[in-house]
C-alpha positions in Angstrom: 6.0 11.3 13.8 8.2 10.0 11.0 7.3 8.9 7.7 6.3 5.6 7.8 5.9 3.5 4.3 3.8 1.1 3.7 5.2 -3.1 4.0 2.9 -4.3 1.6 5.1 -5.1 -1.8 5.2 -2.3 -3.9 3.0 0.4 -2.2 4.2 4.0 -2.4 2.0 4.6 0.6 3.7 6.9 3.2 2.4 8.3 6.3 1.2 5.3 7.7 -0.6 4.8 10.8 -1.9 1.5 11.4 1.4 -1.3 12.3 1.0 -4.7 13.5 4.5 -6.1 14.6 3.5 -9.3 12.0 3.4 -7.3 9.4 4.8 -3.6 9.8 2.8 -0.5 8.8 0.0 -0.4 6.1 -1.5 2.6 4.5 -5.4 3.0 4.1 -5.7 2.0 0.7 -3.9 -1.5 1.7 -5.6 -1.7 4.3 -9.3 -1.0 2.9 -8.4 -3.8 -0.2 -7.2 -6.4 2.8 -10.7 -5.7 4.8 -12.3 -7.0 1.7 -10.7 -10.1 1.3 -11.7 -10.7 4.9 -8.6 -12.6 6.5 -9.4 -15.1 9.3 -5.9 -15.7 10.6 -2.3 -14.2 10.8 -1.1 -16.1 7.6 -3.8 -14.6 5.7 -2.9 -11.2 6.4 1.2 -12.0 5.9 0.2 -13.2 2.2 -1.9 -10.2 1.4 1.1 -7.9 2.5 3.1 -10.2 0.1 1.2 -9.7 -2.6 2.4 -7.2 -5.6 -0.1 -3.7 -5.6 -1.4 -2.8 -8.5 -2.8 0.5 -8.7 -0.3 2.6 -6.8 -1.3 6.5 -7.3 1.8 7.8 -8.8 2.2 5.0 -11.3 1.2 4.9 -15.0 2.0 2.5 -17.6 5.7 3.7 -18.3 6.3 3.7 -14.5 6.6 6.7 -12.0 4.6 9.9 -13.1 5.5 13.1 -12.0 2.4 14.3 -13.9 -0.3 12.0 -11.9 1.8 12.7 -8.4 0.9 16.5 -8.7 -2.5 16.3 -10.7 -1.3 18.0 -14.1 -2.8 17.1 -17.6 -0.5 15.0 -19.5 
């Protein structure tokens, strides 16, 4: 198995395992936050994978940290 990014708009997830041909491949977080907006239709689903992620786990609020991705104290 590849590595296999997340579709939703600016996830870092990799290592994806859940794809829908609709949308492409979405990590667990995604996937967990879409669950709880509980989609009722196709659409709904396409315009949560279009929306921007906020929280992504390598990010603080100058951008990409090295620091965060391995755990150090910054």
């Amino acid at each position: 198995m590849g590595v296999m990014a997340c579709c939703r708009r600016g996830c870092d997830g990799i290592m994806c395992h859940d794809y829908s041909v609709e949308t492409g491949y979405v990590c667990y977080e995604c996937k967990a936050e879409l669950e709880d907006t509980n989609p009722t239709c196709v659409q709904d689903v396409k315009d949560f994978m279009d929306t921007e992620k906020e929280n992504n786990r390598y990010q603080d609020e100058d951008g990409f940290s090295l620091s965060k991705m391995f755990g150090e104290e910054v």
